[in-house]
Biopython code that builds the backbone (N, CA, C, O; Angstrom):
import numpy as np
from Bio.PDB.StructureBuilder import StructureBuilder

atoms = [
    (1, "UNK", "N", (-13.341, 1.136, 25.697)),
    (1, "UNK", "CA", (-13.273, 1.433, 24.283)),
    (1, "UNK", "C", (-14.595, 1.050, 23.629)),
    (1, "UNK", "O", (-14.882, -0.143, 23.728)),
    (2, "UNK", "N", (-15.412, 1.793, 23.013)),
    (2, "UNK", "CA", (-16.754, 2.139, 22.733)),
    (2, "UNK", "C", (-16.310, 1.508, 21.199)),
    (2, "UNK", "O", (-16.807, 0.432, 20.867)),
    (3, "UNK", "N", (-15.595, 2.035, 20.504)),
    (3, "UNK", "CA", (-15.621, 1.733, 18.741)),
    (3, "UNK", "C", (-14.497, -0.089, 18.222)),
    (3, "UNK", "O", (-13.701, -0.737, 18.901)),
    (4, "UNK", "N", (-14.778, -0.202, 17.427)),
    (4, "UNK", "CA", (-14.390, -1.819, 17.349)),
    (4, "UNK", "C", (-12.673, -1.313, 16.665)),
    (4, "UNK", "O", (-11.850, -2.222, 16.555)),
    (5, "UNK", "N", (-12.329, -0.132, 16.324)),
    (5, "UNK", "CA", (-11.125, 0.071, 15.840)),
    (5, "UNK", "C", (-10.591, 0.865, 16.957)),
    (5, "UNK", "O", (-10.271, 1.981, 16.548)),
    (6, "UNK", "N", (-10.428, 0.745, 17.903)),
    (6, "UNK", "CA", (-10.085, 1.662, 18.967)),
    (6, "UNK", "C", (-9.573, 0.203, 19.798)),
    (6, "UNK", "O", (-9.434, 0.302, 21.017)),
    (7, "UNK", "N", (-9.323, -1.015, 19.202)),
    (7, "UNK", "CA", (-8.760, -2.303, 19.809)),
    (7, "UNK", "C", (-7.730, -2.516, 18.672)),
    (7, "UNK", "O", (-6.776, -3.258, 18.911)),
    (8, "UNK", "N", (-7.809, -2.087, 17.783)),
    (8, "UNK", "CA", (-6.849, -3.059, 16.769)),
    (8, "UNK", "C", (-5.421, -2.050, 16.625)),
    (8, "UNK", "O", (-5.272, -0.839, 16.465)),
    (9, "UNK", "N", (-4.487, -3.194, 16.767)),
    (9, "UNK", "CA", (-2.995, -2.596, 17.582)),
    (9, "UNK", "C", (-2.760, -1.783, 15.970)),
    (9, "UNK", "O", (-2.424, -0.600, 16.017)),
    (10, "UNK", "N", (-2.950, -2.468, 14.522)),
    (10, "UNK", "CA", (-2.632, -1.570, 13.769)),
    (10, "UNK", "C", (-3.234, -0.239, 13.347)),
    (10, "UNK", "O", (-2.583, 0.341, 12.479)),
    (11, "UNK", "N", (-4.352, 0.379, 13.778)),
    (11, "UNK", "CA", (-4.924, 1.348, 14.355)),
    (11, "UNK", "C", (-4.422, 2.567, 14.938)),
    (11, "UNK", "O", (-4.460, 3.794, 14.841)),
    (12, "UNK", "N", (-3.632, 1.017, 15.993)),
    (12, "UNK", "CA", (-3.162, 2.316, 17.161)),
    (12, "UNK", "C", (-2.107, 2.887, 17.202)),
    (12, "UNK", "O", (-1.777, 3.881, 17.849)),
    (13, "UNK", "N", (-1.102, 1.768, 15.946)),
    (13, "UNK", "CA", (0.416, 1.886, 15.265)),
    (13, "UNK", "C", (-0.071, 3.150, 14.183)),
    (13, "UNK", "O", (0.648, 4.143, 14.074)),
    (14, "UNK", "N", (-1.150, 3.043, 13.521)),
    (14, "UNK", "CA", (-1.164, 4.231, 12.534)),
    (14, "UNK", "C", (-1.529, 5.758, 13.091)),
    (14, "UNK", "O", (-1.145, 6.758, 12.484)),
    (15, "UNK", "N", (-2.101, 5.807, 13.980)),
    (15, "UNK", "CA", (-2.288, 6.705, 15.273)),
    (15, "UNK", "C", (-0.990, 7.338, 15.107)),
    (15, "UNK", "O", (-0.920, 8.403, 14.493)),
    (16, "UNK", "N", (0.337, 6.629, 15.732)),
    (16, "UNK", "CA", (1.547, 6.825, 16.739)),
    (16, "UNK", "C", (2.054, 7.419, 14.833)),
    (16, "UNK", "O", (2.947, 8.265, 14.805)),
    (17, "UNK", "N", (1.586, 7.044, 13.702)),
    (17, "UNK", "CA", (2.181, 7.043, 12.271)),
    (17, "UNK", "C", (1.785, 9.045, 12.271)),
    (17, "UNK", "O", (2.568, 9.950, 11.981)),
    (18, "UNK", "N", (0.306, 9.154, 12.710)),
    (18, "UNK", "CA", (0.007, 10.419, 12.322)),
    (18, "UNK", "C", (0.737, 11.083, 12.890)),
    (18, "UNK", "O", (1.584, 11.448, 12.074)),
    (19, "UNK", "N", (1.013, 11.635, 14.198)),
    (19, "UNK", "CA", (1.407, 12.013, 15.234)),
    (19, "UNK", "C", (3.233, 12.268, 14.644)),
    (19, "UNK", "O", (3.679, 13.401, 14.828)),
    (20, "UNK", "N", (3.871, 11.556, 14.191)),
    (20, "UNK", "CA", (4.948, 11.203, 13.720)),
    (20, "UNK", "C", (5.476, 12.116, 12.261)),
    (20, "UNK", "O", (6.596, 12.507, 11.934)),
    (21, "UNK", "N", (4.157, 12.242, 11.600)),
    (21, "UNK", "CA", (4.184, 12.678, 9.934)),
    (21, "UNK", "C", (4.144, 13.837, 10.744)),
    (21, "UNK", "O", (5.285, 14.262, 10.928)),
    (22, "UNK", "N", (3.174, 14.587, 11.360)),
    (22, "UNK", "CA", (3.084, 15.568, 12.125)),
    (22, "UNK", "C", (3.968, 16.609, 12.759)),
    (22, "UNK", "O", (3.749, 17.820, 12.743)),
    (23, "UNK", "N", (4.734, 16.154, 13.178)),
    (23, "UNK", "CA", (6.360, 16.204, 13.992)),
    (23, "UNK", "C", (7.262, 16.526, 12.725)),
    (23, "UNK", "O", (8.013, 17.499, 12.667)),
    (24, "UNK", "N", (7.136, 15.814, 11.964)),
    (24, "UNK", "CA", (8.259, 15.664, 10.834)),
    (24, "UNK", "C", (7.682, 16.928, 10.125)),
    (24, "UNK", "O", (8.323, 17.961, 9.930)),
    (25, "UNK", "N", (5.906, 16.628, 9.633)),
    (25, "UNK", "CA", (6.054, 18.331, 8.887)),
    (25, "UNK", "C", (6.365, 19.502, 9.078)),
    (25, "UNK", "O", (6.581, 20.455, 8.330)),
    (26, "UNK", "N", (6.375, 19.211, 11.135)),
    (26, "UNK", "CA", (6.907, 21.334, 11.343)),
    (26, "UNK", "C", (7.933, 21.687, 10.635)),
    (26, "UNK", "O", (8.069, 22.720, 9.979)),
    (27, "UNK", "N", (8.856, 20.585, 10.810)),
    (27, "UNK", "CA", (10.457, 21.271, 10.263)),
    (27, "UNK", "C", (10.627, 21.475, 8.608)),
    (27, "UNK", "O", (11.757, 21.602, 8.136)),
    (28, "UNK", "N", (9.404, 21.501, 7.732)),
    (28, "UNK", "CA", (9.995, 21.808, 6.528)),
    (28, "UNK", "C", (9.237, 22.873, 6.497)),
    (28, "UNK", "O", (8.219, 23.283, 7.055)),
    (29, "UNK", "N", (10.567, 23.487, 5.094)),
    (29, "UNK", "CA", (10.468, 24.720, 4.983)),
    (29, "UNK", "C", (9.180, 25.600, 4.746)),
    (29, "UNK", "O", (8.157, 24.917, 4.708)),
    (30, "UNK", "N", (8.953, 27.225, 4.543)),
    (30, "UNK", "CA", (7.336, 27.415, 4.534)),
    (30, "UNK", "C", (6.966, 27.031, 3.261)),
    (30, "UNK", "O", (5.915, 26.400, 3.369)),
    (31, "UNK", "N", (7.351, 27.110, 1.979)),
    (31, "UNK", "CA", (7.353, 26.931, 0.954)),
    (31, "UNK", "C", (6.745, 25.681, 0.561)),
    (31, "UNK", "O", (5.997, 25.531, -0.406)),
    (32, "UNK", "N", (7.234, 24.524, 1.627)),
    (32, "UNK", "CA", (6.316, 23.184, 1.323)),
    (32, "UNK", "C", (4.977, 22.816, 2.596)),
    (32, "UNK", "O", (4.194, 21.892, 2.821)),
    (33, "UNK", "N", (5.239, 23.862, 3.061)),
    (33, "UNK", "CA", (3.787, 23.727, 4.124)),
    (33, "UNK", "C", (2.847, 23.251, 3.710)),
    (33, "UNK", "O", (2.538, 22.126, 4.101)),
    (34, "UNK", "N", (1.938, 24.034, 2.632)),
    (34, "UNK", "CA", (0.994, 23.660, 1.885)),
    (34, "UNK", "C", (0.803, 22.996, 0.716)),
    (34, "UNK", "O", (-0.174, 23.024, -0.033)),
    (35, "UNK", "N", (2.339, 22.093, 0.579)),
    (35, "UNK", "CA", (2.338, 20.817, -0.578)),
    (35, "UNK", "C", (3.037, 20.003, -0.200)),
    (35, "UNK", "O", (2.356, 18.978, -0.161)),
    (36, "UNK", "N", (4.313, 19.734, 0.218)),
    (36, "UNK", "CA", (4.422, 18.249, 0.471)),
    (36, "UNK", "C", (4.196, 17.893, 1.950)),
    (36, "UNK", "O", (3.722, 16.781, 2.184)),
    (37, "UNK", "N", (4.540, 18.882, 3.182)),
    (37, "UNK", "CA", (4.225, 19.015, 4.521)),
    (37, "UNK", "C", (2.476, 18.312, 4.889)),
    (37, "UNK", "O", (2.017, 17.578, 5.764)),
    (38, "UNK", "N", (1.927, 19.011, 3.703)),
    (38, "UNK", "CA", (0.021, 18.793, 4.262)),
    (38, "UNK", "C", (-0.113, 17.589, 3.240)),
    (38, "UNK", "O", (-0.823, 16.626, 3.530)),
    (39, "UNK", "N", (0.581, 17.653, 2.034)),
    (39, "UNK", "CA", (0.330, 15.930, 1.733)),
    (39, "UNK", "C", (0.554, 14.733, 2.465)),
    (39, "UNK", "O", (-0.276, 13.824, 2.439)),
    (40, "UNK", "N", (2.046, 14.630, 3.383)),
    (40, "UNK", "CA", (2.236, 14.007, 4.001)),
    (40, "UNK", "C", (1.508, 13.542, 5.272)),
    (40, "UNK", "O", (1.440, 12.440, 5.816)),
    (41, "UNK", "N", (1.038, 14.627, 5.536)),
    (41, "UNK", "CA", (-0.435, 14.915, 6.704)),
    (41, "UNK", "C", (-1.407, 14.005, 6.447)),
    (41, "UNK", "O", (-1.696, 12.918, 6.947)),
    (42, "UNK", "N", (-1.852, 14.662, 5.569)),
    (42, "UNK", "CA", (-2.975, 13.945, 4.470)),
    (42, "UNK", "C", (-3.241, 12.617, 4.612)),
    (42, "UNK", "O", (-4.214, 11.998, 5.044)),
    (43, "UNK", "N", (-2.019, 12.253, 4.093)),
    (43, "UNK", "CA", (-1.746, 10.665, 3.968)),
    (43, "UNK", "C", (-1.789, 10.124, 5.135)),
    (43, "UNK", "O", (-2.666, 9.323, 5.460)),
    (44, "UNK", "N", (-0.828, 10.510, 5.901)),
    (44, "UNK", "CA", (-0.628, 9.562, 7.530)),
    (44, "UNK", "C", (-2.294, 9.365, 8.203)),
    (44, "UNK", "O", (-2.773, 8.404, 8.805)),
    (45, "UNK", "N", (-2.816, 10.484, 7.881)),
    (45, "UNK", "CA", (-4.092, 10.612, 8.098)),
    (45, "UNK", "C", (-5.157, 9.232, 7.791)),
    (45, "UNK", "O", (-5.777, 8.432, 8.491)),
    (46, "UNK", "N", (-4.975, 9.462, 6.427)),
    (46, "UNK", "CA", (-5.615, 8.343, 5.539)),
    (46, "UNK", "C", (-5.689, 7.453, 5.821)),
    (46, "UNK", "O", (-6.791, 6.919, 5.693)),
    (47, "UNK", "N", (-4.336, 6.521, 6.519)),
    (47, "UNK", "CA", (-4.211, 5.245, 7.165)),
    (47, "UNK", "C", (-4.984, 5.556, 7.857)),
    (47, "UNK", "O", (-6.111, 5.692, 7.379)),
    (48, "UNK", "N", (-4.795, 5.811, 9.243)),
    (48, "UNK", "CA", (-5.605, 5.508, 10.491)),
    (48, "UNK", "C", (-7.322, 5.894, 10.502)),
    (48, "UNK", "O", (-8.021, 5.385, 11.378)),
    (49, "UNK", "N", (-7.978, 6.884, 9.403)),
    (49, "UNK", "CA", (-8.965, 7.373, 9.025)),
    (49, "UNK", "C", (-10.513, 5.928, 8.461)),
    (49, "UNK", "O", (-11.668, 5.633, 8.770)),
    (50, "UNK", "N", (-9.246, 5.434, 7.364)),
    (50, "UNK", "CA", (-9.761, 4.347, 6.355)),
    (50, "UNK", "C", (-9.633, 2.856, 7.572)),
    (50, "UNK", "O", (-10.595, 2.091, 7.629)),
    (51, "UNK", "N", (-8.703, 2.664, 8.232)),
    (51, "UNK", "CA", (-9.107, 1.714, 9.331)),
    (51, "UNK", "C", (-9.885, 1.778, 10.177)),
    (51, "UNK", "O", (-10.477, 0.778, 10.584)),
    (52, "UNK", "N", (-10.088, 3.049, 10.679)),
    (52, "UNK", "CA", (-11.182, 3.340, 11.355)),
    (52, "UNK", "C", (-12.731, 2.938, 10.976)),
    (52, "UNK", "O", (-13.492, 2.086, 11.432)),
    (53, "UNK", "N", (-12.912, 4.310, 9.539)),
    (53, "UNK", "CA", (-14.309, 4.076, 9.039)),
    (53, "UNK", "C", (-14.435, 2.926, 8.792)),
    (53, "UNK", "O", (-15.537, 2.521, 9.160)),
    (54, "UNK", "N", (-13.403, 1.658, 8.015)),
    (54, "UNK", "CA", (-13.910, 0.078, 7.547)),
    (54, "UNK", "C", (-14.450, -0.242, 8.834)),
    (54, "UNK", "O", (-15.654, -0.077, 9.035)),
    (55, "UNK", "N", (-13.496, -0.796, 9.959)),
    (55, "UNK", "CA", (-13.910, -1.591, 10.666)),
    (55, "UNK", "C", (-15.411, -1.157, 11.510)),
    (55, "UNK", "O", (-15.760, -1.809, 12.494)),
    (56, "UNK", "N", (-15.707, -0.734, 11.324)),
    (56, "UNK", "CA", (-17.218, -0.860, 12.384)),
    (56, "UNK", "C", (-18.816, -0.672, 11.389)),
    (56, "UNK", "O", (-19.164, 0.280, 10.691)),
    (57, "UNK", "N", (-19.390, -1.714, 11.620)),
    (57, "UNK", "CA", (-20.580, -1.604, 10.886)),
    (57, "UNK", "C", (-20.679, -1.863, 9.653)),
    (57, "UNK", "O", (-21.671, -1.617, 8.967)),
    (58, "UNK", "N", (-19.254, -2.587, 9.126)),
    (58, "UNK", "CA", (-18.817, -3.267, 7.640)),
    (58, "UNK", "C", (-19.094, -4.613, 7.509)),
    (58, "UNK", "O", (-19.060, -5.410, 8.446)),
    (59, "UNK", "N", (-19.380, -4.894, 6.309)),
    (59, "UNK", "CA", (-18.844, -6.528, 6.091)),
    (59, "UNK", "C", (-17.535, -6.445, 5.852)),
    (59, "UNK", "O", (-16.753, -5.495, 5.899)),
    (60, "UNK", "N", (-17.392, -7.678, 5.566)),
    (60, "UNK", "CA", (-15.616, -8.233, 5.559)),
    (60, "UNK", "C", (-15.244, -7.621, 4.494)),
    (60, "UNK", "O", (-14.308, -6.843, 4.682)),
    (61, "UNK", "N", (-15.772, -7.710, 3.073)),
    (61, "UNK", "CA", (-15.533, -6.931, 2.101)),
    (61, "UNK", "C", (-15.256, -6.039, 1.998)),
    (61, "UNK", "O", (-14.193, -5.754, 1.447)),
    (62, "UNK", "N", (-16.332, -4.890, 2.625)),
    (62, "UNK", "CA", (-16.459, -3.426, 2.884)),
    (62, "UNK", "C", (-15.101, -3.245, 3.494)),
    (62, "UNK", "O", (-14.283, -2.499, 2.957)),
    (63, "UNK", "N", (-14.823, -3.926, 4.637)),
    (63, "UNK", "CA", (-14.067, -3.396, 5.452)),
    (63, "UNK", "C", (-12.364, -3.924, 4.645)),
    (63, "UNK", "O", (-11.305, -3.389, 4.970)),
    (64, "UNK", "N", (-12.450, -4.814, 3.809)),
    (64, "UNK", "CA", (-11.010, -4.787, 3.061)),
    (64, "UNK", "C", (-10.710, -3.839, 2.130)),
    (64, "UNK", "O", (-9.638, -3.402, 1.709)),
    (65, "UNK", "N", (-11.811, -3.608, 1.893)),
    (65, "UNK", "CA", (-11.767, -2.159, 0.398)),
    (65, "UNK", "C", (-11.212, -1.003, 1.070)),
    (65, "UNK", "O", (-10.370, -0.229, 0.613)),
    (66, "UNK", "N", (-11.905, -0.963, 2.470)),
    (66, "UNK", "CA", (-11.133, 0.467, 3.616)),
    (66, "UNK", "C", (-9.695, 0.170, 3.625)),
    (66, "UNK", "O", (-8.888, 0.949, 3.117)),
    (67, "UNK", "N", (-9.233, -1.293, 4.371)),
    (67, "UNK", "CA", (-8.205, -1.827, 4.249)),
    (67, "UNK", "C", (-6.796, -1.469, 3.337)),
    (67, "UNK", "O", (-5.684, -1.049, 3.657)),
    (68, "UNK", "N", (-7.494, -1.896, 1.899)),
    (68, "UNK", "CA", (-6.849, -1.444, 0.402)),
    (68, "UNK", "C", (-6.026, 0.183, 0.510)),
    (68, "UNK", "O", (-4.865, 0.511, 0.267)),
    (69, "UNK", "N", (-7.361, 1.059, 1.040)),
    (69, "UNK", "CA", (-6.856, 2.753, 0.804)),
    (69, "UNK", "C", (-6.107, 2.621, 1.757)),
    (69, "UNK", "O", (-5.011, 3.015, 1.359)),
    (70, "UNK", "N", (-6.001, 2.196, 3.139)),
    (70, "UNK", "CA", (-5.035, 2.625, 3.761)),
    (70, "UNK", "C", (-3.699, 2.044, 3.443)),
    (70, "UNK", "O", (-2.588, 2.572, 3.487)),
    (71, "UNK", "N", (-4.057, 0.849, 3.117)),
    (71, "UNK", "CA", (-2.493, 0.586, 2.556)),
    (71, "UNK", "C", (-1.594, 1.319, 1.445)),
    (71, "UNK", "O", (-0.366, 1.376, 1.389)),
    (72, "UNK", "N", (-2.568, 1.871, 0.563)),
    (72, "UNK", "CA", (-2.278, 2.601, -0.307)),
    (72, "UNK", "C", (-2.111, 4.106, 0.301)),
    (72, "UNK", "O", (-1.143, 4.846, 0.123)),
    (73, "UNK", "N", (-3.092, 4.338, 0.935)),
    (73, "UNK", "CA", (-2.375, 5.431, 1.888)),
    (73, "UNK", "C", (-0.590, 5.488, 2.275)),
    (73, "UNK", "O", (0.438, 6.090, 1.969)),
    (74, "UNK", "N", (-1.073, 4.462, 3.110)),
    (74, "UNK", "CA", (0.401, 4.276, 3.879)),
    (74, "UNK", "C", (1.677, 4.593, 3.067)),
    (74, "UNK", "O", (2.581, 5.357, 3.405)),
    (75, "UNK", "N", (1.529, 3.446, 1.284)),
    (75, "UNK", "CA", (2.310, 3.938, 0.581)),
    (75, "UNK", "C", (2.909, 4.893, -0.043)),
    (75, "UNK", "O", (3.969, 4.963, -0.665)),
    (76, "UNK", "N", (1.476, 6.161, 0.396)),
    (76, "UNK", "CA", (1.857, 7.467, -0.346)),
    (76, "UNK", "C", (2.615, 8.212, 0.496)),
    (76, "UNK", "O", (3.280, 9.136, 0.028)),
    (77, "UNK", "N", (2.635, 7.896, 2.026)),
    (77, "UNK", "CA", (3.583, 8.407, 3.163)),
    (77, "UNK", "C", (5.153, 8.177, 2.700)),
    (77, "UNK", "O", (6.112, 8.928, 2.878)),
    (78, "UNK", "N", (5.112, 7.186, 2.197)),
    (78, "UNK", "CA", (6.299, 6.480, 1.825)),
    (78, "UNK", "C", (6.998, 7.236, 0.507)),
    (78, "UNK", "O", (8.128, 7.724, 0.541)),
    (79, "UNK", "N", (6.474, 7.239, -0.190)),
    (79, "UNK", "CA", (6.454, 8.713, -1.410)),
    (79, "UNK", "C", (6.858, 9.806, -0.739)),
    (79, "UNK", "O", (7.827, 10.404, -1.207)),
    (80, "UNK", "N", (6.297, 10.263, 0.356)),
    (80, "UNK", "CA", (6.254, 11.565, 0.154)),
    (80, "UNK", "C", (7.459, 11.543, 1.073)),
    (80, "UNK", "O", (7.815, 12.689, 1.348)),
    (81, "UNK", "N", (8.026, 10.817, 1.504)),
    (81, "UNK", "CA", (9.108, 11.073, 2.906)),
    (81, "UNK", "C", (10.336, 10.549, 1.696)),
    (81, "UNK", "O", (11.452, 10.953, 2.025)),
    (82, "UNK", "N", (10.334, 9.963, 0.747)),
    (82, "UNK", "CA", (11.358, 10.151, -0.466)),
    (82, "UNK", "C", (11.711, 10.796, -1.381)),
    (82, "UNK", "O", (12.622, 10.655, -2.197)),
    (83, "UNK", "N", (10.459, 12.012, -1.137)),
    (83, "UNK", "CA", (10.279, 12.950, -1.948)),
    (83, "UNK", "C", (11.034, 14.516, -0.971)),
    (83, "UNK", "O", (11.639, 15.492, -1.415)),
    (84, "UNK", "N", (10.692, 14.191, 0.282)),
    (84, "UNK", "CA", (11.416, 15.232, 1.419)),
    (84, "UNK", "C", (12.845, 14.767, 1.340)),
    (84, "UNK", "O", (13.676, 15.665, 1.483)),
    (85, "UNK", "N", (13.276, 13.621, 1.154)),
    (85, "UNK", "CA", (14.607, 13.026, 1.365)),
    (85, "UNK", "C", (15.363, 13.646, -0.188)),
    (85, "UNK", "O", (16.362, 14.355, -0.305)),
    (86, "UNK", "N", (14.927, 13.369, -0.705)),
    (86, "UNK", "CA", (15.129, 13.932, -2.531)),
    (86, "UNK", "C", (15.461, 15.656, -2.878)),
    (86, "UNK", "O", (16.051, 16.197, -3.813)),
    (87, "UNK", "N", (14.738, 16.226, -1.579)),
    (87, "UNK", "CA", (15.351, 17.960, -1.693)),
    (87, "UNK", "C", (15.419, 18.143, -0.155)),
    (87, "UNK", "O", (14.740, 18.963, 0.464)),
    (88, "UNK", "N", (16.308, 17.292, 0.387)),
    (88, "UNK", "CA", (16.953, 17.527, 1.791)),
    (88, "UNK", "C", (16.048, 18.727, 2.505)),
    (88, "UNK", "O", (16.361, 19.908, 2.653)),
    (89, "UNK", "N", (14.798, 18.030, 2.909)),
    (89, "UNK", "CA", (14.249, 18.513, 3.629)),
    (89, "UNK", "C", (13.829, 17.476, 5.658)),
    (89, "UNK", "O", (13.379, 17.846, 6.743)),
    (90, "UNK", "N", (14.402, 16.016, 5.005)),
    (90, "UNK", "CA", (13.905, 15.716, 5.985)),
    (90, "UNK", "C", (15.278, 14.911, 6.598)),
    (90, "UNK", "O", (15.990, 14.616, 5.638)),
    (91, "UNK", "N", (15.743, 14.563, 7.592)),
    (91, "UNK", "CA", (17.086, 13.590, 7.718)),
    (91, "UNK", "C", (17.264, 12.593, 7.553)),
    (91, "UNK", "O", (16.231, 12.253, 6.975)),
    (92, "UNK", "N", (17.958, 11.616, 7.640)),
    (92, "UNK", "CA", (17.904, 10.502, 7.420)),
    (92, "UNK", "C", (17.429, 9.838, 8.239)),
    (92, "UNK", "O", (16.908, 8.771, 7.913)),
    (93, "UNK", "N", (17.458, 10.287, 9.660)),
    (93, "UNK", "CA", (16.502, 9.658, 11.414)),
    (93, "UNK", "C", (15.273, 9.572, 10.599)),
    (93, "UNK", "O", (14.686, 8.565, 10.203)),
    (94, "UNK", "N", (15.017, 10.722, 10.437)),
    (94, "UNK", "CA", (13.570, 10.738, 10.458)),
    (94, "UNK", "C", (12.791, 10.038, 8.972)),
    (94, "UNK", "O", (11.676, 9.531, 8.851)),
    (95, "UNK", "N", (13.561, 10.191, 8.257)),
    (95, "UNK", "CA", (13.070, 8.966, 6.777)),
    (95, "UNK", "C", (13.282, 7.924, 7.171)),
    (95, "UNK", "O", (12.624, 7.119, 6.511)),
    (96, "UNK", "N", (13.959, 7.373, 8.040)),
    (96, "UNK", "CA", (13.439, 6.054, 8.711)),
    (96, "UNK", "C", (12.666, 5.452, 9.801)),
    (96, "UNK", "O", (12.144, 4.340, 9.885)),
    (97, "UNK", "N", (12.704, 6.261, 10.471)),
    (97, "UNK", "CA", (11.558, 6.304, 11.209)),
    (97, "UNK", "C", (10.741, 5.914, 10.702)),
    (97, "UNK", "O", (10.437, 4.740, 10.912)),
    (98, "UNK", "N", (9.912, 6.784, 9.698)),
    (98, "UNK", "CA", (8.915, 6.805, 9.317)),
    (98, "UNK", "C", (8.698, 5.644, 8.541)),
    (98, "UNK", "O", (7.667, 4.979, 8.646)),
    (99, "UNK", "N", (9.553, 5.392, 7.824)),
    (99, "UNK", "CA", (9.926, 4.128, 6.566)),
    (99, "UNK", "C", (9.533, 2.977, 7.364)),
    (99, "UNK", "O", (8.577, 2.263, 7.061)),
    (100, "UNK", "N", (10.257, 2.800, 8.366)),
    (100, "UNK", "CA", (10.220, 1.552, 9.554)),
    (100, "UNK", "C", (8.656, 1.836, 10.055)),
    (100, "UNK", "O", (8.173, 0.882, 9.446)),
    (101, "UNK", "N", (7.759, 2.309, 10.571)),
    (101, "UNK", "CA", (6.684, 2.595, 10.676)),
    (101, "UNK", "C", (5.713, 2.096, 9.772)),
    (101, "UNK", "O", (4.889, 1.272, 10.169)),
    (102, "UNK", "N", (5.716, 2.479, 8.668)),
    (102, "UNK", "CA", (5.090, 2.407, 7.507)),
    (102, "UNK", "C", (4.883, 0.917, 6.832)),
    (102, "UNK", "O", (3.956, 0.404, 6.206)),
    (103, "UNK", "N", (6.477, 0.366, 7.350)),
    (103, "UNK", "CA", (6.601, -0.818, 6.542)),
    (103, "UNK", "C", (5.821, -1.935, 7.727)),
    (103, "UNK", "O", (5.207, -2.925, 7.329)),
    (104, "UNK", "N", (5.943, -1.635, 9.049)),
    (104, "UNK", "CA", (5.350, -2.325, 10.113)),
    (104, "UNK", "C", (3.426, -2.226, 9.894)),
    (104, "UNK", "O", (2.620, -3.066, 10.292)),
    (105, "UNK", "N", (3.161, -1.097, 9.244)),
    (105, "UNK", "CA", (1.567, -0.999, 9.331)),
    (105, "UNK", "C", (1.096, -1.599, 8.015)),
    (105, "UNK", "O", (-0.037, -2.046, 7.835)),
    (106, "UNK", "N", (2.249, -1.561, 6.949)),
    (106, "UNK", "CA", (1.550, -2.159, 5.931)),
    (106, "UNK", "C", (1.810, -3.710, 6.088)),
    (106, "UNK", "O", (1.091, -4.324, 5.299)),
    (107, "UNK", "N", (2.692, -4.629, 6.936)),
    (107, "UNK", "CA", (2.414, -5.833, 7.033)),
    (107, "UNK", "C", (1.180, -6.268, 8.193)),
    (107, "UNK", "O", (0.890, -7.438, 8.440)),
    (108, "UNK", "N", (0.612, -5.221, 8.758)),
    (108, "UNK", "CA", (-0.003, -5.399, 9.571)),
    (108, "UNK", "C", (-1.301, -5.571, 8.899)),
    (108, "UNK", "O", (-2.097, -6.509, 8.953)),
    (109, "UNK", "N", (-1.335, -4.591, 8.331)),
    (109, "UNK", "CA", (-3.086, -4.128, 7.176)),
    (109, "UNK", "C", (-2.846, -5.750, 6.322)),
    (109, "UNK", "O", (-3.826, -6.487, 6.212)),
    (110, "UNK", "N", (-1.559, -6.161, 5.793)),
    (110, "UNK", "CA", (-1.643, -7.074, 4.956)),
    (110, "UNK", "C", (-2.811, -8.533, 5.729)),
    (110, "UNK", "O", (-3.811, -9.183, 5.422)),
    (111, "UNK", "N", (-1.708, -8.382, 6.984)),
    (111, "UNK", "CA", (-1.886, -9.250, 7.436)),
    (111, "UNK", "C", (-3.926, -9.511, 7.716)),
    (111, "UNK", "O", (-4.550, -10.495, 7.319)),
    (112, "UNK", "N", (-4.509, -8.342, 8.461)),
    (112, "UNK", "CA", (-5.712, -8.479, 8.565)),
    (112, "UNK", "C", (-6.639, -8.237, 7.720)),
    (112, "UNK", "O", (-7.834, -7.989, 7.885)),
    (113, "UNK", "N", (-5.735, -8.365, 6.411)),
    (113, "UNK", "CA", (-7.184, -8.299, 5.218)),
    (113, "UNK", "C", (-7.036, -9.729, 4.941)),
    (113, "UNK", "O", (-8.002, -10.175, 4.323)),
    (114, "UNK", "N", (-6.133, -10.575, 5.206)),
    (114, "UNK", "CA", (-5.648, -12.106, 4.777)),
    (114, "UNK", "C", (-6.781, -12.821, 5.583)),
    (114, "UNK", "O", (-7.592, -13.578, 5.049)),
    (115, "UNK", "N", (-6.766, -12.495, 7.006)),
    (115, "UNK", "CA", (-7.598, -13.051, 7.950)),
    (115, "UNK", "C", (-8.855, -12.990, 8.230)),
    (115, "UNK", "O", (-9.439, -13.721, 9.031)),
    (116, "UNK", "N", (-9.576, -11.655, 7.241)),
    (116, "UNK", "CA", (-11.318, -11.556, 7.318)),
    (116, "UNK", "C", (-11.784, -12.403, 6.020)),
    (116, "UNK", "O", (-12.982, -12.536, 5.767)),
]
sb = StructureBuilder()
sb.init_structure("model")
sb.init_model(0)
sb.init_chain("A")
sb.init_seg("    ")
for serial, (resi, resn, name, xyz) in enumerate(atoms, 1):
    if name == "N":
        sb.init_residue(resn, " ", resi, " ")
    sb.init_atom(name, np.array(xyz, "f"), 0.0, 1.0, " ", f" {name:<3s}", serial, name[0])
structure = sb.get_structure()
């Protein structure tokens, strides 16, 4: 592993997060493809994107401000899978899934902005 975020397990949990939002957007309808389906994208994205770019070649600072968006990222996943749940687009498996996911990466992000 060549990059310094290509070690950190919450990284690799937001990874398994994209991959997941991903899965979940095929099944809604075409109508939300290109609004809540690619927001949700978007977002899952965001996490693992913003952990990425902070950690390498940051100060501690730099790299909590990356930190910040993804958590805030993360939260907008969380939005948007209550927002699929809200016009029965997504099931209840899968709004938790994701929920349980989400809530595991944001104590994780908590945790390693506490510790730089």
């Amino acid at each position: 592993m060549a990059f310094k975020f290509e070690k950190l397990i919450v990284w690799q949990k937001s990874l398994d997060l994209t991959a997941v939002a991903h899965e979940i957007s095929l099944k809604f309808p075409k109508e939300e493809l290109y609004v809540l389906a690619s927001q949700l994208k978007r977002a899952s994205d965001s996490v693992a994107l913003n952990i990425a770019e902070g950690s390498t070649g940051q100060t501690n600072p730099e790299f909590k401000r990356f930190l910040t968006i993804a958590m805030r990222s993360n939260i907008e996943v969380v939005g948007c899978i209550y927002i699929a749940k809200k016009r029965n687009i997504i099931s209840d498996d899968d709004f938790n899934k994701v929920y349980k996911m989400c809530e595991e990466i944001l104590l994780m992000i908590s945790s390693l902005r506490k510790s730089l």
